[in-house]
Z-matrix of the N, CA and C atoms (Angstrom, degrees):
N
C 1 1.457
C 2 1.538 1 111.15
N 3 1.868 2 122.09 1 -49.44
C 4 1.026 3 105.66 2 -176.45
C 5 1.949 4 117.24 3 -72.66
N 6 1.789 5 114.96 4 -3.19
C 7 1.536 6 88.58 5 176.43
C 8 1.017 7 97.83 6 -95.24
N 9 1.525 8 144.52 7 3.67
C 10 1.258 9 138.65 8 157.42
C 11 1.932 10 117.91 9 -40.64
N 12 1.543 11 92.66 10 -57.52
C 13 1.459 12 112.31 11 174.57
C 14 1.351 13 98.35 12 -50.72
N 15 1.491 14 123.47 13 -73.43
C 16 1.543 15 114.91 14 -158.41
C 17 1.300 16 109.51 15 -87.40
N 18 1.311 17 131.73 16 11.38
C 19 1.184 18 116.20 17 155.30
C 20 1.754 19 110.62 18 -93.20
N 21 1.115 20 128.82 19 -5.95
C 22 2.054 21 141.91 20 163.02
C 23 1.552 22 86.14 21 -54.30
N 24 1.875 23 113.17 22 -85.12
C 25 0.912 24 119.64 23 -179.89
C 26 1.795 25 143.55 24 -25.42
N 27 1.157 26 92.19 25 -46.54
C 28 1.769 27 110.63 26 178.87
C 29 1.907 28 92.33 27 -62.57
N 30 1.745 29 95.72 28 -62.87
C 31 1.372 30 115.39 29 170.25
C 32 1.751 31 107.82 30 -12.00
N 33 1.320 32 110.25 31 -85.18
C 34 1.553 33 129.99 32 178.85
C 35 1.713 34 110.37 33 -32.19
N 36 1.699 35 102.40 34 -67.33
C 37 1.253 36 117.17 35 176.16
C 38 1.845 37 119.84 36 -41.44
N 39 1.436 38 106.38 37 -33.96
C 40 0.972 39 97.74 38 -160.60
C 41 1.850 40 98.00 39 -93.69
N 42 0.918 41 104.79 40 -43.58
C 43 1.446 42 111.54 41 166.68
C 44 1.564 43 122.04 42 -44.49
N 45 1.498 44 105.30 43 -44.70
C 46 1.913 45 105.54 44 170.29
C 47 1.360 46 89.18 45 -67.26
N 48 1.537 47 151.10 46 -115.29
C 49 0.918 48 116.42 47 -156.68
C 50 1.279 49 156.68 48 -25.51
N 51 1.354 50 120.70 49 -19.17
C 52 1.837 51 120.46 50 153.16
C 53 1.566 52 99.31 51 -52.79
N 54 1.361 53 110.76 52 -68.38
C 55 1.443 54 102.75 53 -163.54
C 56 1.703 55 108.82 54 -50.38
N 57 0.914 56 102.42 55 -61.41
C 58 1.649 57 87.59 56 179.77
C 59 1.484 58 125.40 57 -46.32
N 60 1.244 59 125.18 58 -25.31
C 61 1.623 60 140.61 59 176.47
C 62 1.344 61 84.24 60 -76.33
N 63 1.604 62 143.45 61 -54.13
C 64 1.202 63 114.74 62 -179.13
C 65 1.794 64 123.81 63 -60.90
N 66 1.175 65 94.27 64 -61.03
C 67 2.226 66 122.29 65 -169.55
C 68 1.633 67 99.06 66 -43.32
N 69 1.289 68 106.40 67 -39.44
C 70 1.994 69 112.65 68 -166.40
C 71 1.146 70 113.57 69 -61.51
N 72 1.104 71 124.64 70 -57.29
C 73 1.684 72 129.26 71 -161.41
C 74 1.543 73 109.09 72 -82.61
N 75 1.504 74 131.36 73 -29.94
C 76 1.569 75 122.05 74 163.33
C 77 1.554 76 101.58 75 -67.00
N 78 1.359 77 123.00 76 -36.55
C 79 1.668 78 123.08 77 -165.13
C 80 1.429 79 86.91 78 -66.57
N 81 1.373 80 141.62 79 -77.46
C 82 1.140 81 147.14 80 -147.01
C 83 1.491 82 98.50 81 -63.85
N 84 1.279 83 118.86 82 -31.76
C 85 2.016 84 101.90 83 174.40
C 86 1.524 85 93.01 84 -82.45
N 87 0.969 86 138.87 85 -55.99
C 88 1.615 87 130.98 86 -169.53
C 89 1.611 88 88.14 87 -58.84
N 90 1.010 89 170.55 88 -42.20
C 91 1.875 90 152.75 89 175.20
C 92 0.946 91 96.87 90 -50.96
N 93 1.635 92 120.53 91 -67.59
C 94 1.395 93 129.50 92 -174.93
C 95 1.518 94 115.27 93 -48.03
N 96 1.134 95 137.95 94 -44.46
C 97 1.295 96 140.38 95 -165.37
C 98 1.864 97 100.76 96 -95.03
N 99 1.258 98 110.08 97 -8.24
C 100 1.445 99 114.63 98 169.57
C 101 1.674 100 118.90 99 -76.23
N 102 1.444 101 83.77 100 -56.75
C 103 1.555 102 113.72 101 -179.82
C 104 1.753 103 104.02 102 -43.85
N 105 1.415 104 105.98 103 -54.35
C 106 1.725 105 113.58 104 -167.59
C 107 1.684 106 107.42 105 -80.30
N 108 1.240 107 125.62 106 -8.70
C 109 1.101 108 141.06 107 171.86
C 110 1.631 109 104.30 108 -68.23
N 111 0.974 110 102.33 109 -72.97
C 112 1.537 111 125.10 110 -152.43
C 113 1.879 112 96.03 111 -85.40
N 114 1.426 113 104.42 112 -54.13
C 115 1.833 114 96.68 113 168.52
C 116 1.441 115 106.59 114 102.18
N 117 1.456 116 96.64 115 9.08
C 118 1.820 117 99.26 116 -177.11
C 119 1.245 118 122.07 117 68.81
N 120 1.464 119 120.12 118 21.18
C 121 1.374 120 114.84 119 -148.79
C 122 2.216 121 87.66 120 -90.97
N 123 1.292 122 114.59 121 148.69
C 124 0.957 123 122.21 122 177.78
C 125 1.748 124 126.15 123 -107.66
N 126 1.727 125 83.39 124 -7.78
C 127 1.656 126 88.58 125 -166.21
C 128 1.695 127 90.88 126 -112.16
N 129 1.291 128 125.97 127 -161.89
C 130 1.644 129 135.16 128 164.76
C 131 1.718 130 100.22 129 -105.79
N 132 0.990 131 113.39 130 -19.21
C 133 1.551 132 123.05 131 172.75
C 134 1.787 133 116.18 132 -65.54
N 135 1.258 134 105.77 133 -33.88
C 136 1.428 135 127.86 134 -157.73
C 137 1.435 136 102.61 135 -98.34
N 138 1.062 137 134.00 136 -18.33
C 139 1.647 138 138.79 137 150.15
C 140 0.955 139 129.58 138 -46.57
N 141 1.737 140 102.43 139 90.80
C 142 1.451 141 114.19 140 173.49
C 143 1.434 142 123.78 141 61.20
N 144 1.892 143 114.03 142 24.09
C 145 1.621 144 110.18 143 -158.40
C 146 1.149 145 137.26 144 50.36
N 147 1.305 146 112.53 145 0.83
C 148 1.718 147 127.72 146 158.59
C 149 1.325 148 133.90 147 -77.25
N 150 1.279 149 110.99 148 94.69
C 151 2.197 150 106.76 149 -155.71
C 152 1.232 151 105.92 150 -57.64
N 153 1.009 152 149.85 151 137.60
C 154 1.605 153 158.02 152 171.55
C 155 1.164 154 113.14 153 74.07
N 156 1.657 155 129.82 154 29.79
C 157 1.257 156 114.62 155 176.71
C 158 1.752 157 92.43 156 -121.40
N 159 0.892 158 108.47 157 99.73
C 160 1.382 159 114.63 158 166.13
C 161 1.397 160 145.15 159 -58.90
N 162 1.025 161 137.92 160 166.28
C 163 1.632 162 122.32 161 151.81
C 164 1.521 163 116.25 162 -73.38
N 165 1.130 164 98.74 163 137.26
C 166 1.851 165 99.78 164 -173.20
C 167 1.429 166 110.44 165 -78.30
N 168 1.373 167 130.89 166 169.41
C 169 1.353 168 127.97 167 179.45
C 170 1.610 169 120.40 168 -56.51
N 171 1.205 170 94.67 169 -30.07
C 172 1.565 171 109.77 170 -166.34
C 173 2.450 172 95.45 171 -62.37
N 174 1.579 173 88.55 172 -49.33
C 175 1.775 174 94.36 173 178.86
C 176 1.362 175 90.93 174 -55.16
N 177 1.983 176 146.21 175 -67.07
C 178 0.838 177 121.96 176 -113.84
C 179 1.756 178 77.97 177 -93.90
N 180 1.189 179 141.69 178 -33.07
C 181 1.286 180 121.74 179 -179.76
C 182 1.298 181 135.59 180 -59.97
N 183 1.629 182 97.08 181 -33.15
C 184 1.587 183 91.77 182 -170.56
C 185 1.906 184 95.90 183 -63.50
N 186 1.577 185 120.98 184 -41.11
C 187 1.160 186 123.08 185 -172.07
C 188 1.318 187 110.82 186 -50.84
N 189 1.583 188 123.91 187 -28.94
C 190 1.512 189 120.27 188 164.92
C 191 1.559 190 117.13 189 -59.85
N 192 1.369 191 124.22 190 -56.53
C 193 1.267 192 154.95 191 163.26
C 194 1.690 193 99.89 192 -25.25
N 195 1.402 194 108.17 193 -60.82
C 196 1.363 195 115.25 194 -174.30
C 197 1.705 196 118.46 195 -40.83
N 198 2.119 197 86.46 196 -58.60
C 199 1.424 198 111.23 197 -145.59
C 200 2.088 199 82.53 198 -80.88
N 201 1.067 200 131.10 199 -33.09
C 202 1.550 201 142.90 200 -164.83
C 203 1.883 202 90.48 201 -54.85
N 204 1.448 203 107.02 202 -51.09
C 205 1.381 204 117.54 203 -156.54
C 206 1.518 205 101.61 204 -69.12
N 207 1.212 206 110.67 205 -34.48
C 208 1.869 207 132.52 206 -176.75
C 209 1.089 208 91.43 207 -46.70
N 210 1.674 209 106.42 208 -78.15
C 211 1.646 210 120.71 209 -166.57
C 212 1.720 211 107.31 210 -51.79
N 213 1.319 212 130.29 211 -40.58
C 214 1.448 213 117.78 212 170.44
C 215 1.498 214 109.39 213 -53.10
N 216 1.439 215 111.42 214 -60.55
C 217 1.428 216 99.53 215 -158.57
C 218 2.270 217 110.19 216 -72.99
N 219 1.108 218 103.73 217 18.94
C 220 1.464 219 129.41 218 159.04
C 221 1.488 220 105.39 219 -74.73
N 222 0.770 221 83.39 220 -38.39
C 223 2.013 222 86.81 221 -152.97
C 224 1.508 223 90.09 222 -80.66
N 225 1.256 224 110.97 223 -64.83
C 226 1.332 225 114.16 224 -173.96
C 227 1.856 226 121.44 225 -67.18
N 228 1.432 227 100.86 226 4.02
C 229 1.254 228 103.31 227 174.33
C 230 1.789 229 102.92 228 -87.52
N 231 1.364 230 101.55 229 -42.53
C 232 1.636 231 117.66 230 -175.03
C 233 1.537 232 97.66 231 -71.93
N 234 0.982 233 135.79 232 -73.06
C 235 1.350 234 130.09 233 179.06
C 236 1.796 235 106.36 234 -34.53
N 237 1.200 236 107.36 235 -66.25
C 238 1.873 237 105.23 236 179.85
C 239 1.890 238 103.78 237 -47.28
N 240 1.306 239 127.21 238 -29.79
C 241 1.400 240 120.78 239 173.08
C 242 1.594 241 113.43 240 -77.41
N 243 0.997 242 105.71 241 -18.46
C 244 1.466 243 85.88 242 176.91
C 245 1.040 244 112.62 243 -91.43
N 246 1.669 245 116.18 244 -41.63
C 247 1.510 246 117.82 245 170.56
C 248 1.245 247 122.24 246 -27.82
N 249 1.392 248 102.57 247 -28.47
C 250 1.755 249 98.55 248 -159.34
C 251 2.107 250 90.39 249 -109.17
N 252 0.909 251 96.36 250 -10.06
C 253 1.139 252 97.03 251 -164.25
C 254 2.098 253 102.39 252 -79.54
N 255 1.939 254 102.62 253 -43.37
C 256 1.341 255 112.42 254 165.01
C 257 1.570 256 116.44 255 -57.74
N 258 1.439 257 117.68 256 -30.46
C 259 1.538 258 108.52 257 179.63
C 260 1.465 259 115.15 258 -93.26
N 261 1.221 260 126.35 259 -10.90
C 262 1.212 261 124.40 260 -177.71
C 263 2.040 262 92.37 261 -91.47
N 264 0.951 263 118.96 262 -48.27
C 265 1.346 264 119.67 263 168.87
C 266 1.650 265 142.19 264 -127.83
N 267 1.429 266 98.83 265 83.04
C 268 1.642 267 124.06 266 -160.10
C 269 1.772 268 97.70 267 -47.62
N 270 0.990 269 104.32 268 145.79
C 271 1.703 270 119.37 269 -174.98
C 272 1.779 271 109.70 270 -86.44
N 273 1.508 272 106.99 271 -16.28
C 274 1.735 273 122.99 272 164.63
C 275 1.147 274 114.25 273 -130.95
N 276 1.423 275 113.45 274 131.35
C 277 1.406 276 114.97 275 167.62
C 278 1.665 277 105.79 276 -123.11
């Protein structure tokens, strides 16, 4: 029963990591292609050297949107390591 469990587990683990080997590398050009858009600017001052022309809500969300999706596929990178990390080495024997 329990290599049933850690072989589900490993199962899971190994699968969050595909997905993340997939989700990462379009996310990371869409940051990247956000980032060079927008210029990092943090203020409405800081846009493009243009005083009062800001980034509009629509820039500052998707950049939330972006950075939100980052932090998931974090999680699910760490979660897929342990997974694999509990079935390759069970905490009871």
């Amino acid at each position: 029963m329990l290599d049933i469990v850690r072989l589900v587990t490993g199962g899971f683990g190994v699968f969050g990591l595909l997905y993340l080997a997939r989700q990462l590398p379009p996310l990371l050009t869409q940051y990247r292609l956000h980032q060079t858009r927008v210029g990092g600017a943090k203020r409405y001052s800081e846009w493009r050297g243009a005083p009062g022309a800001g980034p509009d809500v629509l820039d500052r969300l998707e950049g939330e949107l972006i950075v939100s999706r980052l932090k998931r596929l974090a999680g699910v990178g760490v979660a897929s390591i342990v997974g694999i990390a509990l079935a390759l080495f069970p905490p009871f024997r």
